[in-house]
C-alpha positions in Angstrom: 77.6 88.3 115.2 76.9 91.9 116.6 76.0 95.3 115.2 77.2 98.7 115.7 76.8 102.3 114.6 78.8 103.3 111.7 77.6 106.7 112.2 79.2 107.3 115.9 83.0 107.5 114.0 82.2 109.6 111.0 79.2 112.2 112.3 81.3 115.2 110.0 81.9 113.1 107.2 79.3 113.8 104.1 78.1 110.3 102.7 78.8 109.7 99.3 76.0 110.5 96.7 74.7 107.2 95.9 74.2 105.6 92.1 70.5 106.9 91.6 71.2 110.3 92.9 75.0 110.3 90.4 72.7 109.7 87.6 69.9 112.3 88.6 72.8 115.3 88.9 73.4 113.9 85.8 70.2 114.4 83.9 69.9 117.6 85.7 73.3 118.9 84.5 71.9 118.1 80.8 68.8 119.8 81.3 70.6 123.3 82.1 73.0 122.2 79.1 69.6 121.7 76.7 68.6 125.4 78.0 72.1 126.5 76.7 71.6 125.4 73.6 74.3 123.0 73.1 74.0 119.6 70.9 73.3 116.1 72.6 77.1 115.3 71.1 78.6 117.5 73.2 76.5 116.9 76.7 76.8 113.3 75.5 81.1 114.2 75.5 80.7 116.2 78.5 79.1 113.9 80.7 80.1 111.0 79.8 76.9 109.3 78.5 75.7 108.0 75.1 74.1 110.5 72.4 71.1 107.9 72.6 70.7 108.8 76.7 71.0 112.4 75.8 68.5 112.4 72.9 65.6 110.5 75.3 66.7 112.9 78.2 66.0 115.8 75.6 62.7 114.6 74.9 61.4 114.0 78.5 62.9 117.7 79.4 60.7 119.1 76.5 57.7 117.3 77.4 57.8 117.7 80.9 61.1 120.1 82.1 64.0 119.7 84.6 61.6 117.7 86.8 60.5 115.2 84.4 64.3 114.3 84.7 64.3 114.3 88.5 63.8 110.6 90.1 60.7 109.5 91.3 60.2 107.8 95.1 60.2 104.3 94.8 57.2 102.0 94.1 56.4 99.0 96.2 55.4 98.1 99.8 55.6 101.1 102.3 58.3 100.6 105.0 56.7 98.3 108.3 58.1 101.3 110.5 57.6 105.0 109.9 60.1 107.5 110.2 59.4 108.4 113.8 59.2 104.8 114.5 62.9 104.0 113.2 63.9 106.8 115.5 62.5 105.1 118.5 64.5 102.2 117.4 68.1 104.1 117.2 66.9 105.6 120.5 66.5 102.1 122.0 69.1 100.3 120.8 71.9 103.1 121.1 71.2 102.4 125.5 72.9 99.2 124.9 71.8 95.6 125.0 72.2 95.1 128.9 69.4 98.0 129.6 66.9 95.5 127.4 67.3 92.3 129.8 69.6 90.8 127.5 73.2 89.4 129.0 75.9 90.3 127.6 76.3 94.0 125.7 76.3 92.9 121.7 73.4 93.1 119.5 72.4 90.3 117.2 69.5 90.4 114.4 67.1 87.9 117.2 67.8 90.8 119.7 67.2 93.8 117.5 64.0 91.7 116.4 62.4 91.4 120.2 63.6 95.4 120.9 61.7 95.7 117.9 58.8 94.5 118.7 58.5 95.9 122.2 59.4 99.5 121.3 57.0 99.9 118.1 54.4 96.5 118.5 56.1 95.7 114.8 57.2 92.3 114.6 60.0 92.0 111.5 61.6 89.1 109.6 65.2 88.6 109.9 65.8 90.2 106.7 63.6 93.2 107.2 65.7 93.7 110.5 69.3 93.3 108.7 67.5 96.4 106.0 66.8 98.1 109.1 70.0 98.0 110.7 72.2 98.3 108.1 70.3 100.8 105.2 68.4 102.7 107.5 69.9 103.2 110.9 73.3 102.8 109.3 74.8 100.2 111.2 77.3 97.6 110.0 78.3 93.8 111.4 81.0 93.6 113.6 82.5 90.2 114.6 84.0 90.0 118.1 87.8 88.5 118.2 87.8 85.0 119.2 90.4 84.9 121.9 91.4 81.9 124.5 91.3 84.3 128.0 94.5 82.3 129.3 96.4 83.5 126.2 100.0 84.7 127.4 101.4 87.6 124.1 104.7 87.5 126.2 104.9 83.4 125.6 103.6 84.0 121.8 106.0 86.7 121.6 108.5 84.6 122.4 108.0 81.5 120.7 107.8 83.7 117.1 111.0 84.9 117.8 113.3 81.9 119.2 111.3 79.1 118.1 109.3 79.6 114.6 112.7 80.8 113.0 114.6 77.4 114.8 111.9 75.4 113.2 111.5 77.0 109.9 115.1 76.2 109.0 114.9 72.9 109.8 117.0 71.9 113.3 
């Protein structure tokens, strides 16, 4: 099992807005139709939502405005590594496996773990580096191909076309 960078292909690409920020445009979009004056039935209608969501949104934006509606950061546990720190990660592993000691050039969650530790003293569980690499850095698993180095495509080639149809039919 290895890792790589999701990013390198699709640098131009704009990610797609994520659940949580789809339902803050949302609540946003009915606050400037609340200014407007038009009924929760129709924003309901219009954005696709229950009266009941529109009618609670309605009361938060008159307590507390358009930023009462906005999301608030997550509670919980801070990150283990800071901002700067995850950089120093990318940075690390983006030299390749081989430049940290390691033999062969494919990253695996024990060797992202021991880069880790070396580039920012953090030591992380296996599951904390799986978050790392694949919500914040972006990265996604790759598997390699299993493939038999004396494999010969011309004899495979071959034996699909003469000898799979001779013994499909039955000769």
């Amino acid at each position: 099992m290895s890792f790589t960078s999701s990013r390198v292909a699709s640098r131009s690409v704009v990610p797609p807005l994520t659940r949580p920020q789809l339902a803050e445009a949302r609540r946003v979009r009915a606050a400037e139709l609340f200014g407007q004056g038009r009924t929760s039935a129709e924003i309901a209608r219009m954005l696709g939502v229950s009266a009941e969501s529109v009618r609670r949104w309605r009361r938060v934006w008159e307590e507390g405005g358009t930023d009462a509606l906005r999301r608030r950061p997550a509670t919980g546990r801070p990150p283990k590594l800071g901002d700067a720190q995850v950089e120093q990660v990318r940075t690390a592993l983006a030299q390749g496996a081989q430049v940290h000691g390691f033999e062969a050039d494919l990253w695996t969650l024990e060797r992202v773990g021991l880069v880790v530790e070396r580039v920012t003293g953090v030591s992380l569980s296996r599951a904390s580096i799986w978050r790392l690499l694949t919500g914040r850095l972006g990265w996604s698993l790759q598997r390699p191909e299993r493939r038999a180095v004396e494999r010969d495509e011309s004899e495979i080639a071959r034996w699909i076309s003469h000898e799979w149809p001779r013994i499909k039919k039955g000769r």
